[in-house]
Backbone as JSON Lines, residues from 0, in Angstrom:
{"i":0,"aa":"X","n":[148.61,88.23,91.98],"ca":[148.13,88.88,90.78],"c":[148.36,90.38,90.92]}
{"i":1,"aa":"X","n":[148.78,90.66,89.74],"ca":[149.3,92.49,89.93],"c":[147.96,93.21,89.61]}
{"i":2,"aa":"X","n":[148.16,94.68,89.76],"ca":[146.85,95.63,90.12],"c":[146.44,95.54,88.64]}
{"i":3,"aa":"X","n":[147.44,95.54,87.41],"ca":[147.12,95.44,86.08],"c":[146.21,94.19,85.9]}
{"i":4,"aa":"X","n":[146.78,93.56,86.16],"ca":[146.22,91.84,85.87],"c":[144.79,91.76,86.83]}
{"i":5,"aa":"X","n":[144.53,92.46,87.94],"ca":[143.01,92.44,88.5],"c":[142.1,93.91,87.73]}
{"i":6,"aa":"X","n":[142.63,94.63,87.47],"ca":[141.83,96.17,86.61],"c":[141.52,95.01,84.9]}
{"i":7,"aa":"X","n":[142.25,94.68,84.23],"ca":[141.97,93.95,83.1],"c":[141.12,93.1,83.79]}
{"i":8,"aa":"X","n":[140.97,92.33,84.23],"ca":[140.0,91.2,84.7],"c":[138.75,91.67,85.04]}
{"i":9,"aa":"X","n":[138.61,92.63,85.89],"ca":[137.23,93.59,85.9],"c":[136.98,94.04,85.14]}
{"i":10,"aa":"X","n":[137.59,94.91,83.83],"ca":[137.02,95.37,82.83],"c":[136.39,94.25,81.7]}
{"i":11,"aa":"X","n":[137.12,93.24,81.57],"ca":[136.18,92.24,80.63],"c":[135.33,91.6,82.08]}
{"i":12,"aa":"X","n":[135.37,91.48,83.1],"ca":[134.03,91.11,83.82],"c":[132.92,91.48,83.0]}
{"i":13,"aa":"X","n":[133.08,93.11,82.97],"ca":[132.18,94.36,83.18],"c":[131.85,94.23,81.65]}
{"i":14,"aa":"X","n":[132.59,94.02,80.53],"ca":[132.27,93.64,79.74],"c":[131.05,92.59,78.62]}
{"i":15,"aa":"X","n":[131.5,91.56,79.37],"ca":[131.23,90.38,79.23],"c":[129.56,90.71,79.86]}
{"i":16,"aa":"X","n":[129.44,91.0,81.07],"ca":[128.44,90.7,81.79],"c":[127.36,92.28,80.8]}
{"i":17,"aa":"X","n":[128.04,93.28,79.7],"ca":[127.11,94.12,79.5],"c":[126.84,93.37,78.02]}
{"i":18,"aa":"X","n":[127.7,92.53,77.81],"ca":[126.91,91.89,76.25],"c":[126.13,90.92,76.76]}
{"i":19,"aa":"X","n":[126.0,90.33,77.94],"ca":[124.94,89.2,78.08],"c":[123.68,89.74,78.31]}
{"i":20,"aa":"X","n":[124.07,90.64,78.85],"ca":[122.46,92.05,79.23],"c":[122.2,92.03,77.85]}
{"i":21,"aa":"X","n":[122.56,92.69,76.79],"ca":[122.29,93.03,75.71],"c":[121.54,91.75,74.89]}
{"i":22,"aa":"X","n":[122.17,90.85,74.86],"ca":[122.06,89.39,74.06],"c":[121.11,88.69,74.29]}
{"i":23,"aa":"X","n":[120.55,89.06,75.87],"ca":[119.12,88.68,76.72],"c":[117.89,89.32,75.96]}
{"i":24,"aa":"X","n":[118.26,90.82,76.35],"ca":[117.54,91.63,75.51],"c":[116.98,91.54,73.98]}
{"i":25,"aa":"X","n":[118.15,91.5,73.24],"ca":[117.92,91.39,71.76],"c":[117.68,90.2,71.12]}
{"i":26,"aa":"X","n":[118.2,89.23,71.92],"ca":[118.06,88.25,71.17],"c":[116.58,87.36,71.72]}
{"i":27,"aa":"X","n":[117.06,87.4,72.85],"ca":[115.88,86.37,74.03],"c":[114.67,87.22,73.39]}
{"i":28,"aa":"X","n":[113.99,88.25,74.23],"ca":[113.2,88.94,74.27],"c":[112.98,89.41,72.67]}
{"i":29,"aa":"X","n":[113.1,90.28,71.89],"ca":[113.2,90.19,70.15],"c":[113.16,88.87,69.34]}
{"i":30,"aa":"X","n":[113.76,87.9,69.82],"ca":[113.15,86.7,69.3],"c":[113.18,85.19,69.86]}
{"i":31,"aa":"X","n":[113.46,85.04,70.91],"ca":[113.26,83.55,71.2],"c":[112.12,83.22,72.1]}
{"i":32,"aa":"X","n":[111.62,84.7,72.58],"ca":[110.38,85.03,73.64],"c":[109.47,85.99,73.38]}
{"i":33,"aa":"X","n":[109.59,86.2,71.84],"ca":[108.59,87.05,71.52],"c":[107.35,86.76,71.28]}
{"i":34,"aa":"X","n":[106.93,85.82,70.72],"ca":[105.52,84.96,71.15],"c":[104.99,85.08,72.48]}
{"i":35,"aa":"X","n":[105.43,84.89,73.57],"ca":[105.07,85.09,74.81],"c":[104.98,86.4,75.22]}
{"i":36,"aa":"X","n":[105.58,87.14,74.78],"ca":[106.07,88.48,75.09],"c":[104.84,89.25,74.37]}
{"i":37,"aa":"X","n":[104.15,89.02,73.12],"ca":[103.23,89.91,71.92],"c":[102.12,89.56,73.44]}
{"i":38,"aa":"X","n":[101.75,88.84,73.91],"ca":[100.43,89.14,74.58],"c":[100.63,90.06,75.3]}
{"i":39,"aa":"X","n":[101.64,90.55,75.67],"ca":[101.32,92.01,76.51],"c":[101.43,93.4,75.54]}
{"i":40,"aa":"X","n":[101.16,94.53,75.84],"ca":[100.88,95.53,74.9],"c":[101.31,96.71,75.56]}
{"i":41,"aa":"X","n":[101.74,97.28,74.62],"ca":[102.57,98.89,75.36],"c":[102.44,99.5,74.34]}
{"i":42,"aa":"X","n":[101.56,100.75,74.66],"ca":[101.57,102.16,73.41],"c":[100.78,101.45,72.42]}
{"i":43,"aa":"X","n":[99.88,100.14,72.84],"ca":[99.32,99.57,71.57],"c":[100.22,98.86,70.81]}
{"i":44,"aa":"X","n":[101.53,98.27,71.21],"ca":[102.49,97.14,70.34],"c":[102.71,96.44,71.17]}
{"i":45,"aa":"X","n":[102.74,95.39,70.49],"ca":[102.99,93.94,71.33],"c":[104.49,94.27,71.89]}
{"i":46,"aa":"X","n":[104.48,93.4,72.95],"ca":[106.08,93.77,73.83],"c":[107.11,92.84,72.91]}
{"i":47,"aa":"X","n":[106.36,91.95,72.4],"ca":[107.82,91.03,71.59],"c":[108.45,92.0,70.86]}
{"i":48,"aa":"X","n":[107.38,92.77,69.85],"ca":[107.41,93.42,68.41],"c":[108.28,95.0,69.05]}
{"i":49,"aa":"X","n":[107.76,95.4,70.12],"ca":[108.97,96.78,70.39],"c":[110.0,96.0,71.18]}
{"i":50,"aa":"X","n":[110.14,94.77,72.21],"ca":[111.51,94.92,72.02],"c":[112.32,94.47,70.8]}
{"i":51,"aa":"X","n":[111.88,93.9,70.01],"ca":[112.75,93.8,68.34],"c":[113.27,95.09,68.07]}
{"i":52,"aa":"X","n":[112.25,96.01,67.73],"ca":[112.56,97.0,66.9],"c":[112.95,98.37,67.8]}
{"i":53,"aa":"X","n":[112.68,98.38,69.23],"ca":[113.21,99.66,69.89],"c":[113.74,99.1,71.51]}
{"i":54,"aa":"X","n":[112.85,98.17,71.95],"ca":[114.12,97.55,73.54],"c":[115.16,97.65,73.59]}
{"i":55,"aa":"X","n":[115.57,96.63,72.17],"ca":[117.56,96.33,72.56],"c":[118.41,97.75,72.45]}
{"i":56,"aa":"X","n":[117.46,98.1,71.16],"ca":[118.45,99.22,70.78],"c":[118.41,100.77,72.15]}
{"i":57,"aa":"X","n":[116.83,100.72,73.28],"ca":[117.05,101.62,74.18],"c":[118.55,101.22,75.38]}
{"i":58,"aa":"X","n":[118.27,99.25,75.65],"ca":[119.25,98.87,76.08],"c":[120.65,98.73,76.22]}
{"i":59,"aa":"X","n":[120.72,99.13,74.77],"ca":[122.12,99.25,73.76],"c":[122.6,100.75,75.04]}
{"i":60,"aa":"X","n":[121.95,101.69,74.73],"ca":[122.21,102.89,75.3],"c":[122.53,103.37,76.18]}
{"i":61,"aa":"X","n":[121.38,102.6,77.24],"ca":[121.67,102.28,78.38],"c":[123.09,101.35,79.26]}
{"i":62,"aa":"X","n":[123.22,100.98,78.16],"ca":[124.35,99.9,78.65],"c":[125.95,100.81,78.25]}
{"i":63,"aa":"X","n":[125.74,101.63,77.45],"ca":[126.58,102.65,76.79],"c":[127.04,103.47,78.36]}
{"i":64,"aa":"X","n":[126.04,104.25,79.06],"ca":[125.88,104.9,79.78],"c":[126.75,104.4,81.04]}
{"i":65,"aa":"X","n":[125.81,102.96,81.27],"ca":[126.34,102.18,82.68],"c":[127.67,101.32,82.95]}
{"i":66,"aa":"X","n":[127.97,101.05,81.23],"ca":[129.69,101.39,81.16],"c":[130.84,102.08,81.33]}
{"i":67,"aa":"X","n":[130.23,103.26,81.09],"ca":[130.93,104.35,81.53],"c":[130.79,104.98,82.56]}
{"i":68,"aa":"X","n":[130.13,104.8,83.22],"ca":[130.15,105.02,84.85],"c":[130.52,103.82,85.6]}
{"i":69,"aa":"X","n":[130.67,102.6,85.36],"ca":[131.41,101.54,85.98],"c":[132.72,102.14,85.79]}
{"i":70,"aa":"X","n":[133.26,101.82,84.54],"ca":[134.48,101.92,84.3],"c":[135.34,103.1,84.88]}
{"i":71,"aa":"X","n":[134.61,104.51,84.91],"ca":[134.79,105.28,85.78],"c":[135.43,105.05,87.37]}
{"i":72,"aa":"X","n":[134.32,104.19,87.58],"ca":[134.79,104.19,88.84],"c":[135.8,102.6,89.18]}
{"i":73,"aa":"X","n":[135.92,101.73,88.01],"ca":[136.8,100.75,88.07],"c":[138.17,101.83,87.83]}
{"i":74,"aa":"X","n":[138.27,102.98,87.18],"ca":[139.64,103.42,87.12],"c":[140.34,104.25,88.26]}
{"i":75,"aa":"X","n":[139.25,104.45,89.22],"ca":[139.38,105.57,90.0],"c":[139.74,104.15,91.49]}
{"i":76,"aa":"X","n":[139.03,103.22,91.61],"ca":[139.56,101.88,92.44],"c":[140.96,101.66,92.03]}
{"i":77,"aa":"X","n":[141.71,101.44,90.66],"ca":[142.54,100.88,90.33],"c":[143.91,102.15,89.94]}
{"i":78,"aa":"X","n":[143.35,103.47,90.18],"ca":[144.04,104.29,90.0],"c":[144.46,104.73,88.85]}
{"i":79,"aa":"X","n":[143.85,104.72,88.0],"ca":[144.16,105.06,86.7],"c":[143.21,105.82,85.68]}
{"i":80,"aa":"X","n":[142.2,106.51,86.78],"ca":[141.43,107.39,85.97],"c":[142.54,108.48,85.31]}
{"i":81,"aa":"X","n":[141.98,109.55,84.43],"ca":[142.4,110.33,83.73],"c":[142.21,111.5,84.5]}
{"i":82,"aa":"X","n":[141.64,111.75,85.47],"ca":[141.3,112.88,86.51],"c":[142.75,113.82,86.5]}
């Protein structure tokens, strides 16, 4: 396998594995575990009800961030940062 064909393969790894983070987040937690989740309380809101309306979207951000510092350093392994 060429260095192209393993750098593409890590980047949808890296991909893949930041929409399942996300999809856990927003979807699981915001609604398939939010019932379980409202008995606990933060700032006075149930944990189901903020991660709906502010979790995924802090996660979203976060995942923004930790993409770009992977990928960073997936280009700098594979030689093809912009440096």
């Amino acid at each position: 396998m060429s260095d192209a064909q393993k750098y593409w393969q890590a980047n949808i790894r890296l991909v893949i594995g930041c929409l399942v983070v996300w999809f856990v987040v927003s979807f699981g937690c915001g609604i398939l575990f939010a019932q379980q989740l409202n008995s606990i309380r933060i700032g006075g809101y149930q944990l189901g009800f903020w991660f709906a309306q502010q979790g995924s979207i802090y996660t979203f951000v976060a995942l923004i961030f930790f993409y770009a510092w992977r990928m960073n350093q997936l280009d700098r392994k594979f030689n093809v940062n912009e440096d």
